[in-house]
N, C-alpha and C positions, 0 to 999 in steps of 0.2 A: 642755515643752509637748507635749500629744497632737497625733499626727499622725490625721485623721482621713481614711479614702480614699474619695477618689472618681473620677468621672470628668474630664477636663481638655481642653481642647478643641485643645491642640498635643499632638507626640507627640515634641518636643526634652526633654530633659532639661531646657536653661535657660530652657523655658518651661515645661515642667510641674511648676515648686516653688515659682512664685507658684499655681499653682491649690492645690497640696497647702498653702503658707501665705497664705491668701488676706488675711489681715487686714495682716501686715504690709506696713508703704512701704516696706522693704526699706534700712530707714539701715545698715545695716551686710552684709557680703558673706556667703550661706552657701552662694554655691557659686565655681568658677574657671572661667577662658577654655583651653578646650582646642582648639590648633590655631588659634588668632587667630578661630577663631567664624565664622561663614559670610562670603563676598563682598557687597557692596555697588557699585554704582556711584557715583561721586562726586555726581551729580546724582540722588536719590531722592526717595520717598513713603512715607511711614508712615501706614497707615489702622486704624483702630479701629473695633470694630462690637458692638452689644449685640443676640442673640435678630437676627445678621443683618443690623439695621439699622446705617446709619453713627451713630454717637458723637459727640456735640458736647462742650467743653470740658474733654478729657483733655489731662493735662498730660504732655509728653515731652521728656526730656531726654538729651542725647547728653553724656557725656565721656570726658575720656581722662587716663591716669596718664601723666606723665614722671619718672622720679626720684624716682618714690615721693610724688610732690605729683600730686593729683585735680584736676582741671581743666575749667570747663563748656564746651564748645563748640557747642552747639545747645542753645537753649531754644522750644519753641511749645504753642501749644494748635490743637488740633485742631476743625477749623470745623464748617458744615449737614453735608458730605459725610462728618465723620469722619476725615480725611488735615490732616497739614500735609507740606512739601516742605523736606529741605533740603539742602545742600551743603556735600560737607567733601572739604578736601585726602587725601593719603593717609595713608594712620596705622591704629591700633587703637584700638576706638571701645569704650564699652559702653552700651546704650539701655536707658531704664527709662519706662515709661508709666504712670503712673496716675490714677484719677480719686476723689476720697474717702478717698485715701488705703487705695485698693483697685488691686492691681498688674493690669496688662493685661499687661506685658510686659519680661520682667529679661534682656537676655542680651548677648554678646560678639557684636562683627563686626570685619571691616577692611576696608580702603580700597587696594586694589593701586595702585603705581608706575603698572603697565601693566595695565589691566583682560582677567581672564579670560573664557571665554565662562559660568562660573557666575555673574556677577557681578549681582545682583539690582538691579532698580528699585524695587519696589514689596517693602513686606513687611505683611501684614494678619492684626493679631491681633485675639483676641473678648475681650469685658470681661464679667466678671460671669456667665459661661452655666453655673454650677460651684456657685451658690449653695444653701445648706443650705436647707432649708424646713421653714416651719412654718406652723400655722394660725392663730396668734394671736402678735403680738410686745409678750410682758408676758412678767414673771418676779418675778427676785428678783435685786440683785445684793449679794454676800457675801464676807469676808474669811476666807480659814481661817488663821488665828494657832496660832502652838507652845503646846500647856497650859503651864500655871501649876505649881509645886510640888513637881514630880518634878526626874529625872536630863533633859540635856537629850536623850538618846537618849529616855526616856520622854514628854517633853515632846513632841518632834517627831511622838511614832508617838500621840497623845493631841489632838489640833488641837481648836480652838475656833471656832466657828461665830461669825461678828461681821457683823452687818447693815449696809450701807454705805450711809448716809443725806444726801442734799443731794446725791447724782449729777447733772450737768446730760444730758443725752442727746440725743442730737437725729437724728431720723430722716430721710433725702434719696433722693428718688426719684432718681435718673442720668438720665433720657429727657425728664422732662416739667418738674423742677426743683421741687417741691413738698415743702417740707418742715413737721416734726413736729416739737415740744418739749415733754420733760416734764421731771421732775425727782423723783429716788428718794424713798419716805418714809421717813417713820423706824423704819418696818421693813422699809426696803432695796428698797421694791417697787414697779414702774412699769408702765404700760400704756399702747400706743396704740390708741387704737380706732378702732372706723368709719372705716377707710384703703382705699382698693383696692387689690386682689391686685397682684401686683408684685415685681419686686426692690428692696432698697431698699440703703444704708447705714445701719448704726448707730454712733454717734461717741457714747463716753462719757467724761466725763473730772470730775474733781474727787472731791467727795463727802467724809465725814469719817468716820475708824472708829483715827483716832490714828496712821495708814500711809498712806503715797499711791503712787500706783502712775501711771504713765505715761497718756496720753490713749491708748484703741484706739477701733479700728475694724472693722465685722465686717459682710457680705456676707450679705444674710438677704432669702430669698424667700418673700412670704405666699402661701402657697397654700391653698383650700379642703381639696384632699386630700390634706395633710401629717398624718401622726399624731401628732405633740406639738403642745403647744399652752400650753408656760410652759418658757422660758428662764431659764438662771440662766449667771449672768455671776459668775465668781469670782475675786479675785486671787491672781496666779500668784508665784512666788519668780522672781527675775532668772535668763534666759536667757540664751544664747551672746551674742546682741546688750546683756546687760548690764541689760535696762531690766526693769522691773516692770510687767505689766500684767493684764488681765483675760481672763482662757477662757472661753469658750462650750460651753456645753453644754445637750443638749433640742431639739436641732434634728436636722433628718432630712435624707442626705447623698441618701436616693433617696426619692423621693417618687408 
């Protein structure tokens, strides 16, 4: 998977690799907890903000490992203010936030016996302020498949261009809740129009080209002064986390 850089709006490590993999929900671990992760108070606040503003219906989840078994211990969504509140014994915890299946926030804490004076009440992360841009969200989505006929080393380095038709898509604004649906044709090509600038999500999944590839999800902000202005969405060969899914490309990181 390309890693594409930009800016991120923490300056942690265990938050700045949901900004650099924005699309992933993060179902599998690719980073570790160093040093049990920051302090916590037992009694806290977790708040979410997009462009500033509080964040309604992020989802956050707190758990924890014993013995090798993962375990939920806080589940909420975040209200008008953007915060939910919760309370855990002590322990080591790990919090993961997202909304769309777009990470606000991946990282390690813990819970002291006896509380330090670093021990945090409140922790406030941004959703979405990271998003690629472009001026128009159409494209093409495509399968690159191994040639036909040769050795499979020549096969591999020979790919085939495969159009991915019957895509369902659906585009979600995060602030106002307003959403898009289209659906690929059968030359793999989709467009939303007359939408307002904005951040949005885009959630694709299905489609037919004889290979299926995993449902993603990808963080796209329409802007007037973006310089592309046609996305192509491509499927990828299985990654660390295993799964098959679609990359993005034609979008602009600085706009």
């Amino acid at each position: 998977m390309t890693v594409n850089s930009r800016p991120c709006a923490s300056i942690a490590l265990l938050t700045l690799l949901p900004c650099l993999f924005p699309r992933l929900a993060w179902t599998c671990s690719l980073v570790g907890c160093t040093g049990h992760g920051f302090e916590m108070r037992r009694d806290f606040v977790i708040t979410i903000k997009h462009d500033g503003r509080p964040l309604k219906g992020v989802n956050v989840q707190i758990t924890s490992t014993v013995g090798g078994v993962t375990k939920s211990r806080f589940s909420g969504v975040t209200d008008l203010d953007g915060t939910v509140r919760a309370s855990l014994p002590a322990g080591d915890y790990w919090l993961n936030a997202n909304l769309f299946g777009i990470t606000a926030a991946y990282e390690c804490f813990h819970i002291a016996q006896q509380r330090s004076g670093h021990a945090k009440g409140r922790k406030t992360y941004e959703w979405g302020n990271s998003a690629p841009a472009t001026r128009r969200i159409a494209g093409r989505l495509v399968d690159s498949e191994p040639g036909k006929g040769g050795t499979p080393l020549w096969n591999m380095a020979h790919r085939v261009e495969v159009r991915i038709r019957g895509a369902s898509l659906k585009l979600q604004n995060p602030v106002n809740g307003d959403t898009f649906q289209t659906i690929s044709d059968p030359d793999g090509a989709f467009a939303f129009d007359q939408i307002p600038k904005g951040t949005y999500v885009l959630h694709v999944e299905g489609g037919s080209t004889g290979r299926s590839y995993d449902a993603s999800d990808f963080l796209i902000r329409l802007s007037p002064s973006a310089a592309g202005d046609s996305l192509t969405l491509t499927r990828t060969e299985p990654d660390d986390c295993g799964g098959v899914r679609l990359d993005l490309s034609g979008v602009d990181y600085v706009d």
